[in-house]
Backbone as JSON, one array per atom type, in Angstrom:
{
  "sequence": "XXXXXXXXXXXXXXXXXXXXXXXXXXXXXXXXXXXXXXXXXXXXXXXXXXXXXXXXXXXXXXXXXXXXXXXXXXXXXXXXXXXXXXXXXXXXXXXXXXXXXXXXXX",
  "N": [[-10.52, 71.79, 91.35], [-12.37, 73.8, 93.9], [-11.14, 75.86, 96.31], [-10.27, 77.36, 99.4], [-10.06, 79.39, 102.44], [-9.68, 78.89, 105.31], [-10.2, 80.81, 108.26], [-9.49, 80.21, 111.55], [-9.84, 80.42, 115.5], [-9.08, 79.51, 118.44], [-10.64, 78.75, 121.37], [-10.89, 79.24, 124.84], [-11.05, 76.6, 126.09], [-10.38, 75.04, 123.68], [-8.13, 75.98, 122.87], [-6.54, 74.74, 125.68], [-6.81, 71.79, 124.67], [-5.33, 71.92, 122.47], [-2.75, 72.84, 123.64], [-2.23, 69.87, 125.22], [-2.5, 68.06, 122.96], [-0.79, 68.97, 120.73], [0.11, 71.01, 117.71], [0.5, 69.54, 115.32], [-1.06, 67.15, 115.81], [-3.66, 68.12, 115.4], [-3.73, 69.39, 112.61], [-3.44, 66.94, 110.95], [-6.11, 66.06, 112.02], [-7.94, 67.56, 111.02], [-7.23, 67.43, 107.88], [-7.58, 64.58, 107.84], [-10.35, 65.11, 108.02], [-11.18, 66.82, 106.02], [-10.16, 64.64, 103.89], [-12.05, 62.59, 104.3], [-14.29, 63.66, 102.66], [-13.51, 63.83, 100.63], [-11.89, 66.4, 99.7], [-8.72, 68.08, 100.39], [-6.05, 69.14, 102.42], [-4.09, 71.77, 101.35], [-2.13, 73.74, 102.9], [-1.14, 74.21, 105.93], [-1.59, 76.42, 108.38], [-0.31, 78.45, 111.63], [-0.55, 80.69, 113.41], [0.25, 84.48, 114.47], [-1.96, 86.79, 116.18], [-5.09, 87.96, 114.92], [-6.25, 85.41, 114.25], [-5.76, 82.02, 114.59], [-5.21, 80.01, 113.34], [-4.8, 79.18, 109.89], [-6.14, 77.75, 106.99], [-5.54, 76.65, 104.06], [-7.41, 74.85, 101.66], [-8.93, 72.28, 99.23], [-12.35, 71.74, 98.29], [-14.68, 69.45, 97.23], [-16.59, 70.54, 96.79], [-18.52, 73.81, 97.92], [-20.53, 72.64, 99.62], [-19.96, 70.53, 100.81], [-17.75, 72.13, 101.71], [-19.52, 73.55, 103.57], [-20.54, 71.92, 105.06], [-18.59, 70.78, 106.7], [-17.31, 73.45, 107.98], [-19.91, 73.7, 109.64], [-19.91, 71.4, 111.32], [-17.28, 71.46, 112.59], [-17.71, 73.85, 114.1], [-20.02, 73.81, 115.45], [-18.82, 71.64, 117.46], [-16.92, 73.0, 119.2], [-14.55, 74.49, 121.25], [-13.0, 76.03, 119.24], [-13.46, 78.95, 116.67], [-14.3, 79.07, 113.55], [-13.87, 80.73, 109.98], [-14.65, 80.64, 107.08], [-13.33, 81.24, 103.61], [-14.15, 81.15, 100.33], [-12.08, 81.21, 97.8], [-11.04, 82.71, 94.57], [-9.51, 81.88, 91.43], [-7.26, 83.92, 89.23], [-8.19, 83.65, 86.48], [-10.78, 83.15, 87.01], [-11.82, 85.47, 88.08], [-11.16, 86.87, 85.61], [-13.46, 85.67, 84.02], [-15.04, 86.61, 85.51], [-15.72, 89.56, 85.24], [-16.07, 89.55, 82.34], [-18.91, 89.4, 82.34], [-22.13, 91.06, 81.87], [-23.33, 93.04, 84.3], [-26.24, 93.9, 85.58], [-26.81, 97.13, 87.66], [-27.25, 99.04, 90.04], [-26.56, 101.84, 92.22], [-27.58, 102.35, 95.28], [-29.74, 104.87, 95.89], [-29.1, 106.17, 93.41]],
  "CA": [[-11.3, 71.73, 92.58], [-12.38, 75.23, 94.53], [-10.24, 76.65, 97.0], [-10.74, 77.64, 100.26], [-9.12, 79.61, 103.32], [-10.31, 78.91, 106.66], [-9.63, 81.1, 109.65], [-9.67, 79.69, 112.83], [-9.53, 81.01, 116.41], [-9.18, 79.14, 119.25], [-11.16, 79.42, 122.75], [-9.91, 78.76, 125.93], [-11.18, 75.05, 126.03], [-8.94, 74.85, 122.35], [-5.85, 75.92, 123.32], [-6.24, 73.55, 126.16], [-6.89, 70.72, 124.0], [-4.0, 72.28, 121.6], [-1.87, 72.1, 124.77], [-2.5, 69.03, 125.76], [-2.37, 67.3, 121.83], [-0.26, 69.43, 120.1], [-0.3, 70.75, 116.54], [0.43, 68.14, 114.26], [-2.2, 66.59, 115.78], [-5.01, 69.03, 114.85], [-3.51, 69.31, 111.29], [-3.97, 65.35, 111.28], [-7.76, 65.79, 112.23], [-8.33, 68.7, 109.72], [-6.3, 66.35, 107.13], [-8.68, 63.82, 108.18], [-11.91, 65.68, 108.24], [-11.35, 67.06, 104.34], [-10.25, 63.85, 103.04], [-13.22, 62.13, 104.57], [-15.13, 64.41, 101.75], [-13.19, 64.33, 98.67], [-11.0, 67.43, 99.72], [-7.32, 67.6, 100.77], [-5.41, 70.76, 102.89], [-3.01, 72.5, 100.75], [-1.28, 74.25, 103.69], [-2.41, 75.02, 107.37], [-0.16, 77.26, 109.56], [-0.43, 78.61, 113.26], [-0.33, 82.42, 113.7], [-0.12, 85.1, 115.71], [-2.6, 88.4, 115.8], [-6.51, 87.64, 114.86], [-6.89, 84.13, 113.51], [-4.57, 81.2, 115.17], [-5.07, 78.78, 112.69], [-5.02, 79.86, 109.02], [-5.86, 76.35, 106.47], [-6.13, 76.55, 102.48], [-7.83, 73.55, 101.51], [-9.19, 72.05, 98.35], [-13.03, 70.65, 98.29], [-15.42, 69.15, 95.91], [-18.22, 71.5, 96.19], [-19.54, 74.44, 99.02], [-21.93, 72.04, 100.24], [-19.1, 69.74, 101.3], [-17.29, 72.72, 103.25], [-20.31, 73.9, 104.44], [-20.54, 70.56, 106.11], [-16.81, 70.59, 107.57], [-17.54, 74.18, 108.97], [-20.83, 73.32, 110.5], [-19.41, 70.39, 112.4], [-16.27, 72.48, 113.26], [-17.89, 74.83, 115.17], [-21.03, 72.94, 116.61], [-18.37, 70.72, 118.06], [-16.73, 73.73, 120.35], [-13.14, 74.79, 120.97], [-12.65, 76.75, 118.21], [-14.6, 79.14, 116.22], [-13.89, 79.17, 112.06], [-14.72, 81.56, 109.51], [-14.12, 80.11, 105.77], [-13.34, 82.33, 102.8], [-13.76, 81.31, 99.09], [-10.75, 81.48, 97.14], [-10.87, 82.6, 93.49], [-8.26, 82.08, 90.34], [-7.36, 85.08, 88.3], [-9.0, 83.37, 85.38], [-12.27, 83.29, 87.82], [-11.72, 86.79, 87.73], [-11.32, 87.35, 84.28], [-14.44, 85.76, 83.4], [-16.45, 87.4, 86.02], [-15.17, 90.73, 84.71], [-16.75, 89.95, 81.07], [-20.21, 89.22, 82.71], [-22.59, 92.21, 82.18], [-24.42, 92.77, 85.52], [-27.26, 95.33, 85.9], [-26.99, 97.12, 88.9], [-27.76, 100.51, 90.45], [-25.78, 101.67, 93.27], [-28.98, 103.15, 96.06], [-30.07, 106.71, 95.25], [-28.91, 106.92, 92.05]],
  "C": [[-11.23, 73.1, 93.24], [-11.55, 75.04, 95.83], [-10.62, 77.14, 97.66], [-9.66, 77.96, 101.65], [-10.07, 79.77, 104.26], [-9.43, 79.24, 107.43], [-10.11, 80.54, 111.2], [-9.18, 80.83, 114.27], [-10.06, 80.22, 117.59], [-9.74, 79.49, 120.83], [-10.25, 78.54, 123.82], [-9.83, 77.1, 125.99], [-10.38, 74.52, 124.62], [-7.94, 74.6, 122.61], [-5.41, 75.13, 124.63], [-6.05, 72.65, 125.6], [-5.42, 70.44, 123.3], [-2.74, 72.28, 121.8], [-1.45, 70.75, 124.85], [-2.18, 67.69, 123.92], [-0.87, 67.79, 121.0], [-0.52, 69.95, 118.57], [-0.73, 70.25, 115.35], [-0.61, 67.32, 114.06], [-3.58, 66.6, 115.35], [-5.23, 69.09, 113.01], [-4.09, 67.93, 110.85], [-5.3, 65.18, 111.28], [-8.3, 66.83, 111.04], [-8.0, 67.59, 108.07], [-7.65, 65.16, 106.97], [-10.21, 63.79, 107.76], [-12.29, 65.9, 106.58], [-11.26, 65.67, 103.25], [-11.41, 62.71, 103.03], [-14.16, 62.55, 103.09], [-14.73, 64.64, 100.52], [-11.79, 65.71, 98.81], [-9.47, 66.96, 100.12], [-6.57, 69.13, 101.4], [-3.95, 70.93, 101.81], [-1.92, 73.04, 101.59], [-2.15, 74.3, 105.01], [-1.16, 75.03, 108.18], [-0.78, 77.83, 110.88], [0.22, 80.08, 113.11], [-0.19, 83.26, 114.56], [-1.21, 86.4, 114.99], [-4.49, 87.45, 115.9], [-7.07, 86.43, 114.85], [-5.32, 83.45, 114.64], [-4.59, 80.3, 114.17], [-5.45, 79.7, 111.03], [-4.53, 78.18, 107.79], [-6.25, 76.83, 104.82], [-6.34, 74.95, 102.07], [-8.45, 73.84, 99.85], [-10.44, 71.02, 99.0], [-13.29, 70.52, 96.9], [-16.17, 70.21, 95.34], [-18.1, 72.46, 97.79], [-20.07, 73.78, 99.78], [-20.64, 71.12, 101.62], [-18.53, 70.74, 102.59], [-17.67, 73.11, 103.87], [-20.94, 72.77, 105.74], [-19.19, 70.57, 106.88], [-17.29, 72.11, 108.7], [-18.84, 74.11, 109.75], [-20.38, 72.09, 111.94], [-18.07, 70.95, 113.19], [-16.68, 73.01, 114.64], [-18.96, 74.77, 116.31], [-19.79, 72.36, 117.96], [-17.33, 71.62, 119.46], [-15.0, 74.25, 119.96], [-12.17, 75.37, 119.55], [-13.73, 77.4, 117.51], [-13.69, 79.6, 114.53], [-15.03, 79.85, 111.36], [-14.27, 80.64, 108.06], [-14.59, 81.29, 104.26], [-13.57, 81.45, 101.04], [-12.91, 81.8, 97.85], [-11.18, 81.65, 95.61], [-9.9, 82.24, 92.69], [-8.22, 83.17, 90.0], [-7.85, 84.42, 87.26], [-10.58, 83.15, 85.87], [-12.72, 84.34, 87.32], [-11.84, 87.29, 86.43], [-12.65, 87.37, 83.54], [-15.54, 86.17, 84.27], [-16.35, 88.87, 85.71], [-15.55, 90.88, 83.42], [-18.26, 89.98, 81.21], [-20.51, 90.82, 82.88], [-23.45, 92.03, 83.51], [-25.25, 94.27, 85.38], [-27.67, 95.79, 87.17], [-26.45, 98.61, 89.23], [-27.4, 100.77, 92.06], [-27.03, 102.21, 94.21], [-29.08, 104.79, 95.78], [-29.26, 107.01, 94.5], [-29.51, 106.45, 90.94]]
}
């Protein structure tokens, strides 16, 4: 199943909420939200610096987490970015693929 790291960053109306619930709880709704869809969180930690929330998850498909982050961020109090996770054997075989491609003015 693909692999996926979502950054999160909480707004002020968040970290009220986040206040007011606590962590566990959020994990719980994330937890919630993926297994609704076939997925399942691998890890999800609480940070400091750029991101406050940092989740590796497992879905089915794109489509699926493109549905989780759409409703995410419609819904307010937080704004998430989501990354696509490769394998190194991803890698390997996108590394035997010829591509044809011309960097601009050259």
């Amino acid at each position: 199943m693909p692999k996926y790291l979502t950054i999160a960053s909480y707004t002020a109306e968040g970290t009220r909420g986040l206040l007011k619930e606590g962590g566990t709880a959020r994990r719980a709704a994330v937890t919630k939200l993926l297994g609704a869809l076939g997925g399942k969180v691998e890890s999800f930690h609480y940070a400091f610096g750029e991101g406050d929330v940092y989740v590796i998850s497992e879905a089915p498909d794109n489509v699926s987490v493109a549905a989780v982050s759409l409703a995410v961020n419609a819904a307010g109090g937080v704004s998430a970015r989501t990354v696509v996770l490769l394998t190194p054997e991803e890698i390997d075989a996108a590394v035997k693929k010829t591509v044809d491609y011309r960097a601009p003015g050259r």
